[in-house]
C-alpha positions in Angstrom: 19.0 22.0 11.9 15.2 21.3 11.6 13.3 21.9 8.4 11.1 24.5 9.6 9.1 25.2 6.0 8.9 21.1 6.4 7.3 21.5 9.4 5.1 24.0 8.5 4.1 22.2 5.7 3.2 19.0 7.9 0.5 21.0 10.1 -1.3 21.3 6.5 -1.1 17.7 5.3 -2.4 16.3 8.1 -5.8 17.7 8.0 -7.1 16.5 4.8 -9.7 18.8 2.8 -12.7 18.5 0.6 -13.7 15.4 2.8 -17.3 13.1 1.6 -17.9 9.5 2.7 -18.5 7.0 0.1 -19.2 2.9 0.7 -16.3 0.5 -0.1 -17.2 -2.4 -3.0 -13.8 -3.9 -3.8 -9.9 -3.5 -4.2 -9.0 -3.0 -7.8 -5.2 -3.8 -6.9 -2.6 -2.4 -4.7 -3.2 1.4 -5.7 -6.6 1.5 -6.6 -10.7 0.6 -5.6 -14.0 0.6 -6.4 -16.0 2.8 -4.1 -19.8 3.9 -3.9 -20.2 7.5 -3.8 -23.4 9.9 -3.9 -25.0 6.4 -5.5 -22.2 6.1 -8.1 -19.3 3.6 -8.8 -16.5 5.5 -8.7 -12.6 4.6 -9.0 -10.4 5.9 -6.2 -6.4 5.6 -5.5 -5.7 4.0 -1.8 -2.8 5.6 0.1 -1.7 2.7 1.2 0.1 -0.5 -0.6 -0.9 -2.9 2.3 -3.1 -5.8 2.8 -6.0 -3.6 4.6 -7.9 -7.2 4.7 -9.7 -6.6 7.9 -10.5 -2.7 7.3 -11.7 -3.2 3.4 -14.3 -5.4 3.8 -17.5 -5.5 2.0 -19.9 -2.1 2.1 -16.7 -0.6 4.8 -17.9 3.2 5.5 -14.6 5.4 4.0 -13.9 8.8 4.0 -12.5 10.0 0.8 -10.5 13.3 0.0 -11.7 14.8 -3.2 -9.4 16.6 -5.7 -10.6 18.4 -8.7 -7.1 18.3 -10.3 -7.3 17.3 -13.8 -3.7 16.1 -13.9 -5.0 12.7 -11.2 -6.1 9.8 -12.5 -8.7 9.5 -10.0 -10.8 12.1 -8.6 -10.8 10.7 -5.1 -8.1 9.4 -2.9 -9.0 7.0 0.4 -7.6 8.3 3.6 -9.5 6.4 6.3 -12.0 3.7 7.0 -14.4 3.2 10.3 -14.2 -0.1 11.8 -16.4 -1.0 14.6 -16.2 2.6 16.7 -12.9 3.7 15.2 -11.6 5.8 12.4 -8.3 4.2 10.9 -6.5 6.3 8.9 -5.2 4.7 6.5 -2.4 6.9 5.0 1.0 5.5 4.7 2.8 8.8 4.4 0.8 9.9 7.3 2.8 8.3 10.2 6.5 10.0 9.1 4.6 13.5 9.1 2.9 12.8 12.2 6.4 11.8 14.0 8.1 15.0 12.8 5.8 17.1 14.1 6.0 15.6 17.3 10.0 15.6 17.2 9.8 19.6 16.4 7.3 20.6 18.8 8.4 18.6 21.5 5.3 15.8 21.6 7.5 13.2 21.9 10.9 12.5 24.3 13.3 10.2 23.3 15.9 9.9 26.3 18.5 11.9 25.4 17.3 13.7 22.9 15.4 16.6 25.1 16.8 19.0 22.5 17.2 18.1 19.3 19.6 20.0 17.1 19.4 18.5 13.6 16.8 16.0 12.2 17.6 14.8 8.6 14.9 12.4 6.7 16.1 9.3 4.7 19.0 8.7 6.3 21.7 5.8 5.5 23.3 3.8 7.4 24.9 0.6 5.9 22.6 -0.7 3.4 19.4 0.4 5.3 17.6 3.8 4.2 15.8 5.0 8.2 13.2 7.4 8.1 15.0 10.0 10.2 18.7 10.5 11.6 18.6 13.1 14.5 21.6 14.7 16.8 21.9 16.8 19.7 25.0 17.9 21.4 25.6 14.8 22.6 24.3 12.3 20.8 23.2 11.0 17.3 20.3 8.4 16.9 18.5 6.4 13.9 14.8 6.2 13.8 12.5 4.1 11.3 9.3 4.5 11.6 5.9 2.4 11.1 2.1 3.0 10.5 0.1 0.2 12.5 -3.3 0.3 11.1 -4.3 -3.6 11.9 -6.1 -4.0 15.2 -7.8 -7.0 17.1 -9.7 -6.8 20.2 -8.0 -3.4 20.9 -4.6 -4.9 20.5 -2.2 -2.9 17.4 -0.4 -5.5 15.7 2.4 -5.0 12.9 2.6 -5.9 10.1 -0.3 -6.7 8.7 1.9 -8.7 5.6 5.1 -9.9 5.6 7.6 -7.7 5.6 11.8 -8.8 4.5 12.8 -4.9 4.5 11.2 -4.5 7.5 13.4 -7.1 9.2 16.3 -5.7 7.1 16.1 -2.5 8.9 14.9 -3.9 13.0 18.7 -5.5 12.1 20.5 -2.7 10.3 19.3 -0.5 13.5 20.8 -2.6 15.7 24.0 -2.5 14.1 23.9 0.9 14.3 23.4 0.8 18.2 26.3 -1.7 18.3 28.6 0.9 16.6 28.1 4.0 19.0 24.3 5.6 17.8 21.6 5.7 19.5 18.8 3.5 17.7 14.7 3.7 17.9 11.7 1.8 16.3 8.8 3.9 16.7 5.4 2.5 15.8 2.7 5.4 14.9 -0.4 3.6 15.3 -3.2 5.3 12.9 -6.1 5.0 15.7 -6.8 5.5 19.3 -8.1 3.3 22.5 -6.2 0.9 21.9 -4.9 -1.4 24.8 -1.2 -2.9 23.7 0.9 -3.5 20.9 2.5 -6.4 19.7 4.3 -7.8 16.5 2.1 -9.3 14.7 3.9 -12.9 15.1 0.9 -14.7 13.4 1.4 -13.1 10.1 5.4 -13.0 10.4 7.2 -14.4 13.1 10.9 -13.4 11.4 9.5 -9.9 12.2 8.2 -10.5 15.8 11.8 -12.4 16.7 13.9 -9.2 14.7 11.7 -7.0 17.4 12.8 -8.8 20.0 16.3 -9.2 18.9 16.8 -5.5 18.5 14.9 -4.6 22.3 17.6 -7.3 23.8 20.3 -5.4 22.1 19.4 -2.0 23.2 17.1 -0.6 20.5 14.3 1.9 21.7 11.1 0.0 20.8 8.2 2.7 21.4 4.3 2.8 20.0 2.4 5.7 20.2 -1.6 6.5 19.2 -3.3 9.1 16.8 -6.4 10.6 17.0 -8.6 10.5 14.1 -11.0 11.9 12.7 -12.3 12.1 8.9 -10.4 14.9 7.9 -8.0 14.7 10.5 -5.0 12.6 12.1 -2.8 14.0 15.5 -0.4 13.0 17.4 -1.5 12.5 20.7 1.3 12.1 22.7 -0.3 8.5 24.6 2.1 5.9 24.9 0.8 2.2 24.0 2.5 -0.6 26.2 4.5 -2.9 24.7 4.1 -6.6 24.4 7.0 -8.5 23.1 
């Protein structure tokens, strides 16, 4: 059974509102940074727990979402940053609600899943918490899903920092496919035009060699774009090849 208020919810959330650029001056910590807006220094929470090292740079042009609700700490949230000729967006929650849409409109096939009966979020399978568990009538699958916002030279890499429960989970999925499920990695990649992607073996190899691990042992390894636009991020159905 799909979530359909979920769904309709999702449509919503992806297209962000009350949208204003400002200037990026520095990263506070993980949740917060100091941004220039209509010629003011202004504090303003980042969606995203990351690194961001080669997207945050000095005087960065992002596009902010402002919120008037008194209850927020900060008055402005970043959602996305333009490097070079692309928009990034930046929003880690972003990538699970872009998937699900595509799952439950059909913008995506997995094989054997052309008619999905029942998608559940936060699924668990042995010590592993996967993004989505999702049957049909004749099978039942595991998918975790990641938001790839690092790019060089039009190559998507991931991660971006190491990552232990990311590894933890490439292993836990193929577990899963070892035991009877069917098992899936899907990368959402936050940008478009890009070329390939590839772990991101530079930063964290354990990662890279999990990857390759899990694609040996029968796990669906898959990488999609997103276009994006300031107030906007979609699934757009194009497949990114794969380099392993």
């Amino acid at each position: 059974m799909v979530d359909r208020n979920f769904a309709e919810r999702i449509v919503t959330q992806l297209r962000y509102s009350n949208i204003c650029e400002g200037k990026f001056i520095r990263r506070l910590n993980r949740f917060l940074a100091e941004v220039m807006v209509d010629g003011k220094e202004t504090i303003c929470h980042v969606k995203n727990t990351g690194r961001l090292k080669e997207l945050l740079t000095g005087e960065a042009l992002v596009y902010l979402e402002k919120n008037d609700d008194p209850m927020r700490k900060t008055g402005y949230s970043l959602i996305a940053v333009k490097k070079d000729k692309r928009i990034v967006n930046i929003d880690s929650q972003a990538p699970n609600k872009v998937l699900y849409e595509a799952l439950t409109k059909g913008k995506i096939s997995l094989k054997g899943f052309e008619n999905i009966t029942y998608i559940k979020q936060e699924s668990t399978y042995g010590a592993s918490r996967f993004d989505f568990y999702i049957e049909n009538a004749d099978r039942k699958a595991f998918i975790e899903v990641k938001g790839v916002t690092l790019e060089e030279s039009g190559t998507a890499k991931f991660p971006d920092a190491p990552t232990l429960r990311g590894v933890k989970h490439i292993y836990e999925l193929a577990g899963a496919k070892k035991h009877g499920f069917d098992a899936y990695i899907i990368f959402i990649v936050q940008m478009n035009n890009i070329k390939y992607f590839t772990p991101n073996d530079a930063t964290h190899k354990e990662f890279g060699d999990a990857l390759r691990f899990a694609g040996k042992n029968g796990v669906g390894i898959l990488a999609y774009e997103c276009d994006v636009k300031p107030d906007l991020i979609e699934f757009n159905g194009k497949k990114c090849e794969i380099l392993l």
